[in-house]
C-alpha positions as a Markdown table, in Angstrom:
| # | Residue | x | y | z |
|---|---|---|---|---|
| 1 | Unk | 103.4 | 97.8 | 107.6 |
| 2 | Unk | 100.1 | 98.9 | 106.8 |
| 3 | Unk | 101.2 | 102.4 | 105.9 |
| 4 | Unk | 103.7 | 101.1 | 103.6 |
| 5 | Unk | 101.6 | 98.7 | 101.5 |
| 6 | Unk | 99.0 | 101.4 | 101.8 |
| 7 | Unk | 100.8 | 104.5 | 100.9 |
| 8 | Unk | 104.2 | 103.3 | 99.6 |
| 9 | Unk | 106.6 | 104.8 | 102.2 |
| 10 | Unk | 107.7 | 104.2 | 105.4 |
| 11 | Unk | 107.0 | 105.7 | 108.9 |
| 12 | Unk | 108.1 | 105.8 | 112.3 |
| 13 | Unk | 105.9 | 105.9 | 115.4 |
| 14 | Unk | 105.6 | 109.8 | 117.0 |
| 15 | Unk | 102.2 | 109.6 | 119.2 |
| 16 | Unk | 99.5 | 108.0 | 120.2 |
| 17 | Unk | 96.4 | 110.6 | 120.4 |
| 18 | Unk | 92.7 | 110.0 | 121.7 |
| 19 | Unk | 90.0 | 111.4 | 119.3 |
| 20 | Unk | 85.9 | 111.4 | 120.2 |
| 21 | Unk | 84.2 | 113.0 | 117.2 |
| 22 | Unk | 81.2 | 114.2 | 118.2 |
| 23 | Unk | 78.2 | 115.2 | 115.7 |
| 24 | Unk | 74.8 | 116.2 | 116.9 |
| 25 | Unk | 75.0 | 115.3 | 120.6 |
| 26 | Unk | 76.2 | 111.7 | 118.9 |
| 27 | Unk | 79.8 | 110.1 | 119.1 |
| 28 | Unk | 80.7 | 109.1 | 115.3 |
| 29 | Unk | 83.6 | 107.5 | 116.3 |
| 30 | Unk | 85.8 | 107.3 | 119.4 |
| 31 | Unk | 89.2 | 105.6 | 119.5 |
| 32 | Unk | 93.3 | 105.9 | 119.0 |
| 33 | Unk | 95.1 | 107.4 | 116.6 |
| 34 | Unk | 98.7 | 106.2 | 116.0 |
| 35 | Unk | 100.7 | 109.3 | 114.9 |
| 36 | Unk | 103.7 | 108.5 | 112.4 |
| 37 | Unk | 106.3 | 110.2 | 110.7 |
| 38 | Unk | 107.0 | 109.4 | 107.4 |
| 39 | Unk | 110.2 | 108.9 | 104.9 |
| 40 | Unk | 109.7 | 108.8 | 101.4 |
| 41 | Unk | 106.7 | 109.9 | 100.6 |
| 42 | Unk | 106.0 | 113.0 | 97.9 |
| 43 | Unk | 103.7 | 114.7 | 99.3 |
| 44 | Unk | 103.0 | 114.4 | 102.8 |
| 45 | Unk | 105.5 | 114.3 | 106.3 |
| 46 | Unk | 103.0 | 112.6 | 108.6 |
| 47 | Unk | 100.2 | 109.8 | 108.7 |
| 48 | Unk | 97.4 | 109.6 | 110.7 |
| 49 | Unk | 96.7 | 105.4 | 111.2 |
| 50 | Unk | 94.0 | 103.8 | 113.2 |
| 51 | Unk | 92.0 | 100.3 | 112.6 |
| 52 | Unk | 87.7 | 99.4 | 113.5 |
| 53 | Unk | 85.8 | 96.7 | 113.8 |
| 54 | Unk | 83.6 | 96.4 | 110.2 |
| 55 | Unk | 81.6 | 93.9 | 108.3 |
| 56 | Unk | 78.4 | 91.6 | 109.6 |
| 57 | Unk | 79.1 | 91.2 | 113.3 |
| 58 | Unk | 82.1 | 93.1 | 113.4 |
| 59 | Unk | 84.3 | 90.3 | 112.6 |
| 60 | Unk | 86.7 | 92.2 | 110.1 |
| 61 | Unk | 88.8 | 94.7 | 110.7 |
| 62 | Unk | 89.9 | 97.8 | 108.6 |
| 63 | Unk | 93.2 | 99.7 | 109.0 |
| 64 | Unk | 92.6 | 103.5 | 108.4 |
| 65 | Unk | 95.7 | 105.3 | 107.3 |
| 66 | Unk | 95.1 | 109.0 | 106.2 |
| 67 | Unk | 97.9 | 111.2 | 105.5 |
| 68 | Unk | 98.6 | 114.8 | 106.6 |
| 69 | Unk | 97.5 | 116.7 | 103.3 |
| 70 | Unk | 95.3 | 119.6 | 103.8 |
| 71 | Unk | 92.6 | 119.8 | 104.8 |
| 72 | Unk | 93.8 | 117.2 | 107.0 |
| 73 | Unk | 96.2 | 118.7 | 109.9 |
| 74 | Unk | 95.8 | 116.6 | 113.1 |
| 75 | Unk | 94.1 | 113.1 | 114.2 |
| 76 | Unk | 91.3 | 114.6 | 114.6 |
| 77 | Unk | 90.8 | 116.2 | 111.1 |
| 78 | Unk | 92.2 | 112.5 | 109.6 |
| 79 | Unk | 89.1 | 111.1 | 111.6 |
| 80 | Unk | 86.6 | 113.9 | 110.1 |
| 81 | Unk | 88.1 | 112.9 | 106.6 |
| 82 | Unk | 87.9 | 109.6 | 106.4 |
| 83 | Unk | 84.1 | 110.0 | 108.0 |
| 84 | Unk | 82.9 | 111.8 | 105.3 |
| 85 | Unk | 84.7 | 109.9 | 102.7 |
| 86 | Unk | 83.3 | 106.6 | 103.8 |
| 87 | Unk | 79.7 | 108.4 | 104.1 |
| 88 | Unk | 80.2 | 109.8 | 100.1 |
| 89 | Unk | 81.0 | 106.2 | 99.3 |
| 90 | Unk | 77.7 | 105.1 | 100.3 |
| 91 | Unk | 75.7 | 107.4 | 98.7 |
């Protein structure tokens, strides 16, 4: 549902991969990644889709849903991108 109001197409569950990003001896972020095919969309075959705790006391969540476009290739590059596109948001 998520990756259809976010990106206009829709999906169908492949995987389910763990990802620990790692960045000077600190985890960024450790979690899932739901792996989905996609139908309909333009430009990309697969979507990368996860959701995290956010806001004052972690009581929001966010659903993450970055699609397979270079430079993103796997969960883990889907993570890395949507790292550093949070951090240039809060510059």
């Amino acid at each position: 549902m998520v990756i259809h109001q976010l990106h206009g197409c829709g999906s169908q569950h492949v995987e389910t991969v763990p990802v620990h990003e790692v960045f000077r001896g600190q985890t960024v972020w450790q979690g899932k990644v739901e792996v989905f095919d996609l139908t309909g969309h333009p430009k990309a075959k697969r979507c990368y889709a996860w959701s995290h705790r956010e806001g004052k006391n972690d009581e929001g969540e966010r659903f993450v849903a970055v699609l397979e476009i270079p430079p993103v290739k796997s969960a883990l590059t889907a993570v890395q991108a949507s790292i550093i596109s949070d951090a240039k948001k809060r510059r």
